[in-house]
C-alpha positions in Angstrom: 39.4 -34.5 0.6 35.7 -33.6 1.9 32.4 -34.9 0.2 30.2 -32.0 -0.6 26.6 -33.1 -0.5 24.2 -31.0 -2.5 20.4 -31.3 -2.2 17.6 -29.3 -4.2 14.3 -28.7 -3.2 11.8 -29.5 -6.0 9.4 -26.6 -6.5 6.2 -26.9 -4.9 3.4 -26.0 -6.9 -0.1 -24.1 -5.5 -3.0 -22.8 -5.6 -0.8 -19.8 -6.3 1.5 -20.9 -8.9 0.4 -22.5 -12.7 3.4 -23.7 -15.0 5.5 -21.6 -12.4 3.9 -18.7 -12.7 2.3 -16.6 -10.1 -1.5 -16.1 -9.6 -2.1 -12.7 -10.8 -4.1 -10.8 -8.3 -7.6 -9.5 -8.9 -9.3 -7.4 -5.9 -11.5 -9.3 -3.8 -14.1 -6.4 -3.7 -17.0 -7.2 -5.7 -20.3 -5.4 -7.0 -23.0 -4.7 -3.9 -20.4 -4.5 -1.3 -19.9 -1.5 0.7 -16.6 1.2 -1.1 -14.1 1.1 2.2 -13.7 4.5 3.8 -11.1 6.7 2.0 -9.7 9.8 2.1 -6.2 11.4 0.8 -4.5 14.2 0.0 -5.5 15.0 -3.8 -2.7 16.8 -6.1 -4.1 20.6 -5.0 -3.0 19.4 -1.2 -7.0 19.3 -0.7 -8.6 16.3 1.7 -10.4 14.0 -0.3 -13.1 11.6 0.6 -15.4 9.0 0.1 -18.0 11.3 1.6 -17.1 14.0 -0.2 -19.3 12.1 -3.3 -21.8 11.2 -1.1 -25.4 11.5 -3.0 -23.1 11.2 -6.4 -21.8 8.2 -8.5 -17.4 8.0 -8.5 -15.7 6.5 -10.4 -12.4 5.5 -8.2 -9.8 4.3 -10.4 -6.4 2.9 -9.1 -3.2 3.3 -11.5 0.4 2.0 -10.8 2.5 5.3 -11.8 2.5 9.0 -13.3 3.7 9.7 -16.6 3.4 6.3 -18.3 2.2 5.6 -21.0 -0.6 3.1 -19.8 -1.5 5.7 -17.1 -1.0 8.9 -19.1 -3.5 7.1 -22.1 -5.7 6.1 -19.1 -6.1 9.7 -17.7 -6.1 11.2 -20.9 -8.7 9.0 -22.0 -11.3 9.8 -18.7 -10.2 13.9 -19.2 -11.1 13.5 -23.2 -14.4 11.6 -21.8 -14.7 13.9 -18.5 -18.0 16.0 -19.4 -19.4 12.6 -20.7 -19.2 10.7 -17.4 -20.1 13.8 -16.1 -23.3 14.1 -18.0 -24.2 10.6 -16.2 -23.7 11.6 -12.9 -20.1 10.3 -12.3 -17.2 11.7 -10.8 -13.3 10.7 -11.0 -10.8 10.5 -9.0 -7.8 8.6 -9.4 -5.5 6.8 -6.6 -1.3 5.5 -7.2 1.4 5.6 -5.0 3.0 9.0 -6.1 3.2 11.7 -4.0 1.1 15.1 -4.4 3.9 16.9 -6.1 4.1 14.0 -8.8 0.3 14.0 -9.2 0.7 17.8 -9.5 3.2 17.5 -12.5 0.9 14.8 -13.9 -2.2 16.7 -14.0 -0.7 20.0 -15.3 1.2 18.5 -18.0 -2.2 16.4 -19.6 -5.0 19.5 -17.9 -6.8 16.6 -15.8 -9.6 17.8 -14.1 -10.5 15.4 -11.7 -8.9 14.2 -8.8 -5.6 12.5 -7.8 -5.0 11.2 -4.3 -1.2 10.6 -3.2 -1.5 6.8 -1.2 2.3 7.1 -0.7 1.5 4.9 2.3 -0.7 2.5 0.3 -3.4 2.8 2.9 -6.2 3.5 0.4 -4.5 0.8 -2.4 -4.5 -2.1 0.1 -8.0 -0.8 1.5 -9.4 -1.5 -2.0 -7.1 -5.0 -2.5 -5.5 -3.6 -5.5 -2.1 -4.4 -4.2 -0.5 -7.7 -5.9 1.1 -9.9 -8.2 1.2 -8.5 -11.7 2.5 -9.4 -15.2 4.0 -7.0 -17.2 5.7 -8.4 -20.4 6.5 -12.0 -18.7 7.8 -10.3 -15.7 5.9 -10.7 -12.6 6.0 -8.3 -9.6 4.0 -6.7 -6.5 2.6 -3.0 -7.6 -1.0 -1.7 -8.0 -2.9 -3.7 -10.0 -4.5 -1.1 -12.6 -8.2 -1.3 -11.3 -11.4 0.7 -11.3 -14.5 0.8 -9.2 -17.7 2.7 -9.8 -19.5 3.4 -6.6 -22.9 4.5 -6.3 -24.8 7.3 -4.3 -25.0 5.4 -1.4 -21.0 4.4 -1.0 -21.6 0.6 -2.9 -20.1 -0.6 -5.2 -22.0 -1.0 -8.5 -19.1 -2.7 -10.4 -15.7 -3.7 -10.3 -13.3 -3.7 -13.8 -10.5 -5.4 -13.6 -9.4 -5.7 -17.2 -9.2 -2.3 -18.0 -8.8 -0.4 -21.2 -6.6 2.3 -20.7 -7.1 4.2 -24.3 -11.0 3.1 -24.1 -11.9 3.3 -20.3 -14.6 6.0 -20.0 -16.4 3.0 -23.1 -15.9 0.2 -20.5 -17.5 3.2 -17.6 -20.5 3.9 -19.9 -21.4 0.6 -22.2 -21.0 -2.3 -19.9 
């Protein structure tokens, strides 16, 4: 009768990896660096751009899906703030993976008026390193990592949140 020799690799541990866990990602953008160039297809099939805000303050917040309930209090937290941020000079627009006719449904259904660009190719998520290992209940996957950046007149970036709020955003936008 054959011997069957079974080997195991131990895991190796890194940088990446603490009590075999993943790193979770955080963008590598930071405050005084220039926005990257966008520009998408928002949910009214119009072209939207980073130079359409040009000589105005954006907010560009990145979300991981449409209708849940993170993302819907998130939204429905910047529409119920909307003429607030407004009043300070900011504008929205919000960026996920969905495609136009999602985005559509979305806005309709919670009246959002601002902005949302399909990235259905991830072009714009991956530009702004929002793309990465997340944690959601214990279970860690690749998605968008929920993310916001407030850009200034100029196209730079005034300050990155990473730990956002979704039923208190526009409080993190205008008190930090």
């Amino acid at each position: 009768m054959p011997i069957t020799v079974t080997t195991t690799t131990p895991p190796t541990t890194t940088k990446a990896t603490v009590a075999n866990k993943p790193a979770l990602h955080h963008t590598s953008l930071r405050a005084g660096m220039p926005a990257p160039f966008f520009e998408g297809i928002n949910q009214q099939g119009q072209l939207i751009s980073l130079r359409s805000f040009t000589g105005r303050r954006l907010l560009l917040y990145f979300y991981p899906k449409d209708n849940t309930p993170p993302c819907t209090a998130q939204a429905c937290n910047l529409r119920d703030h909307y003429s607030e941020l407004g009043k300070n000079g900011i504008s929205i627009v919000g960026v996920s993976a969905d495609n136009e006719l999602s985005h559509a449904e979305f806005s309709d259904k919670h009246q959002l008026p601002f902005s949302i660009l399909a990235d259905t190719d991830l072009a714009i998520i991956k530009a702004y390193d929002v793309w990465g290992m997340k944690d959601i209940a214990g279970r860690f996957f690749e998605g968008i990592v929920r993310t916001s950046f407030l850009i200034d007149e100029h196209g730079i970036i005034e300050r990155v949140i990473n730990n956002v709020s979704t039923s208190k955003h526009a409080d993190q936008i205008l008190n930090s």
